[in-house]
N, C-alpha and C positions, 0 to 999 in steps of 0.2 A: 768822556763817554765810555771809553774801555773800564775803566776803574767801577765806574758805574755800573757797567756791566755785569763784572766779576762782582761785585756786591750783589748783585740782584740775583745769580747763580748761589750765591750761598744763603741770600737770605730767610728764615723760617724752614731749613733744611737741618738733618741734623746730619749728614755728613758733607756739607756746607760745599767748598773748593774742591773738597777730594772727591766727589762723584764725579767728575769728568775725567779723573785719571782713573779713579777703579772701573768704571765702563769697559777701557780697554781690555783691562786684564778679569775680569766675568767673561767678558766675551772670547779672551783667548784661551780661557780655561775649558767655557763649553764646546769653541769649534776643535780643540786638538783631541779633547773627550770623543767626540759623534765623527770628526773624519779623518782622526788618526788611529784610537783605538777601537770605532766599530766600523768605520769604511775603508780603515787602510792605506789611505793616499800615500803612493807611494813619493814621497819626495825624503831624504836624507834632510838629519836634522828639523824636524816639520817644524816642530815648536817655536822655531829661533825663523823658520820662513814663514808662517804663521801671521809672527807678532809683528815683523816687519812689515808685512802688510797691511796690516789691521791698526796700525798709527795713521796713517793718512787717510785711511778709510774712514774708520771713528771721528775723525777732525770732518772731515767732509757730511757724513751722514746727523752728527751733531750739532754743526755750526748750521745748517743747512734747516732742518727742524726749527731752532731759535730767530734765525735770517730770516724767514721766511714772512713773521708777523711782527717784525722788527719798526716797521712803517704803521701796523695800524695800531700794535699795543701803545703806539705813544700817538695817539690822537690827538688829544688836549694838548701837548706839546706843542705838534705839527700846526694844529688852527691857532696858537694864539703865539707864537715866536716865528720869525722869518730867520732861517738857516739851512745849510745847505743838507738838504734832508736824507744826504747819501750818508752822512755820515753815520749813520743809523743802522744798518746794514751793516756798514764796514766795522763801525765797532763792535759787533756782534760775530763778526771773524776773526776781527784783532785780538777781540778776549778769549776764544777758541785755540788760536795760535799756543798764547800762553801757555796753556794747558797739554796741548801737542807738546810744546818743546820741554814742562816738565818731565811730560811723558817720556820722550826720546831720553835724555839724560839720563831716567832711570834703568831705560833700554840696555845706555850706553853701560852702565855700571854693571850691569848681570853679564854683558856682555865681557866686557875687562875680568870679573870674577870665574867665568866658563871658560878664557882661552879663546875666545871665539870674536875677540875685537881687532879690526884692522885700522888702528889708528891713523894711522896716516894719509886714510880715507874721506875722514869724518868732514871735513870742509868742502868736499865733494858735494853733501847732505844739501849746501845753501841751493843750489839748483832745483832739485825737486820740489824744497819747502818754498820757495818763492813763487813759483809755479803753482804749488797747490795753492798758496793762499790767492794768488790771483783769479785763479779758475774758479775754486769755490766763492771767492768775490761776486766776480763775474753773476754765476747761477744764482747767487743771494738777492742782487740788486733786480733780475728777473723777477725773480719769484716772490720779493716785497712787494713789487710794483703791480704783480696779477691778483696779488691775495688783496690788496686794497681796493681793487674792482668787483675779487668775486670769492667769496670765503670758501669755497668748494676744493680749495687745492690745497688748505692746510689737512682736509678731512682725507685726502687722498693719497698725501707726501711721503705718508709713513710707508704705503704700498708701493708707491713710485721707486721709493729709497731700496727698498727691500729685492724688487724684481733687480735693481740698476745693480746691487749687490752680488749677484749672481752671474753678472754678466763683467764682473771682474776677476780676474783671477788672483783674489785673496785667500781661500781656502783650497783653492786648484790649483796643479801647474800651467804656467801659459800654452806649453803644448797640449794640455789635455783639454782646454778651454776651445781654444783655436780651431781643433775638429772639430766641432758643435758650434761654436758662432762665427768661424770666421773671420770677416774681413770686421763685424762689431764686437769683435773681443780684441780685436791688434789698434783698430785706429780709434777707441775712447781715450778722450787726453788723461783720464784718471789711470787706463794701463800704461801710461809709459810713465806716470808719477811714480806709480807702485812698484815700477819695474826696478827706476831709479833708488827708491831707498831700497830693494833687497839687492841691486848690485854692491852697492856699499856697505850695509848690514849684514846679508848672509850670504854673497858669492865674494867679498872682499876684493871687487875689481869694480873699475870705470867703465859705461859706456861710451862707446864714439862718440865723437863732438859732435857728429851731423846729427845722432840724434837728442841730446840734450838740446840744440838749435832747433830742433825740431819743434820737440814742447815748447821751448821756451817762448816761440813762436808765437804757436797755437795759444798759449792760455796766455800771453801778453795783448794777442790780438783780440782773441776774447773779452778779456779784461776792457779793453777799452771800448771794443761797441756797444758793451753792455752801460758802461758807464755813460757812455753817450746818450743811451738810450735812455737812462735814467735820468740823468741831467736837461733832457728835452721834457719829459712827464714831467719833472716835479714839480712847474709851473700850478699844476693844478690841484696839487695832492691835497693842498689846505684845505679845499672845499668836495673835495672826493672822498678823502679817507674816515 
């Protein structure tokens, strides 16, 4: 179903595989443009803290869009094969991953090429990314299972996506976020993801274990109620979706 996946992302496209990796870098092109050189943000190095965080982001706000009607674009599937219908979802973040981890690589390479790579960090990276794919999992298998009820939340995802965007500190520093939101800008499981790949990518140091336990926790726990909850619905999907 991943393979599958990835075919259906390239299919009748004419930059087929590679729009999921150029996304990242359009989009880090226009946020260093509007809030590095017209707003200023003061962070050291923006470009290289930037792009750090806009790899997990991108992964999440993309897989999350495609997740979402992942259960009802395969209808005729679902009525007339009995299988376990999660897997439908999850391949829809497995082939996302892919594409994450092309991306990262490439990361890594401009990285090594700048002076600016702490190698002996990079294994560090399996935390975060395990975590994000769980969490984004997690929200996937929701949000398949609501859009098959009620089509009103694909029409609305992309706004959801966008506010929830803002309330990251992907293009901000966490301090500067923090005075404005708070205690929902420190406890989203996605700030302490993003937080994770710029310790490793752009401050070249580890955070404490308690908090890596921390996440890994939270979107492990996640992960599974969600899947739980999926696994109770899908009894019924066949004749719902």
């Amino acid at each position: 179903m991943v393979i599958r996946q990835v075919k259906l992302i390239a299919k009748r496209t004419i930059f087929g595989v590679f729009l999921p990796i150029a996304i990242p870098v359009i989009l880090f092109l226009l946020y260093t443009f509007v809030f590095h050189t017209i707003f200023k943000v003061k962070v050291r190095d923006y470009p290289i803290y930037l792009f750090a965080g806009l790899l997990p982001w991108t992964y999440l706000s993309q897989t999350l869009s495609v997740a979402a009607t992942s259960v009802s674009r395969e209808a005729e599937l679902v009525r007339r094969v009995r299988f376990p219908y999660v897997f439908l979802p999850m391949a829809s973040t497995a082939s996302g991953l892919v594409f994450l981890l092309i991306t990262l690589i490439g990361f890594v390479i401009v990285l090594a090429a700048t002076g600016h790579l702490f190698v002996t960090l990079l294994p560090f990276l399996v935390f975060p990314i395990v975590a994000l794919y769980l969490f984004v999992t997690g929200v996937s298998l929701v949000l398949a299972l609501i859009d098959v009820h009620n089509r009103d939340l694909r029409q609305l995802l992309g706004n959801i996506i966008t506010i929830w965007f803002f309330a990251v500190p992907v293009v901000y520093s966490q301090t500067t976020l923090s005075q404005h939101l708070g205690f929902i800008a420190n406890d989203d499981p996605v700030t302490f993801i993003v937080g994770e790949f710029r310790e490793v990518l752009y401050w070249g140091a580890v955070v404490g274990v308690g908090h890596t336990v921390i996440m890994m926790s939270i979107c492990t726990g996640f992960f599974l109620a969600c899947l739980l909850l999926f696994r109770r619905a899908e009894r019924g999907l066949a004749k719902d979706v």
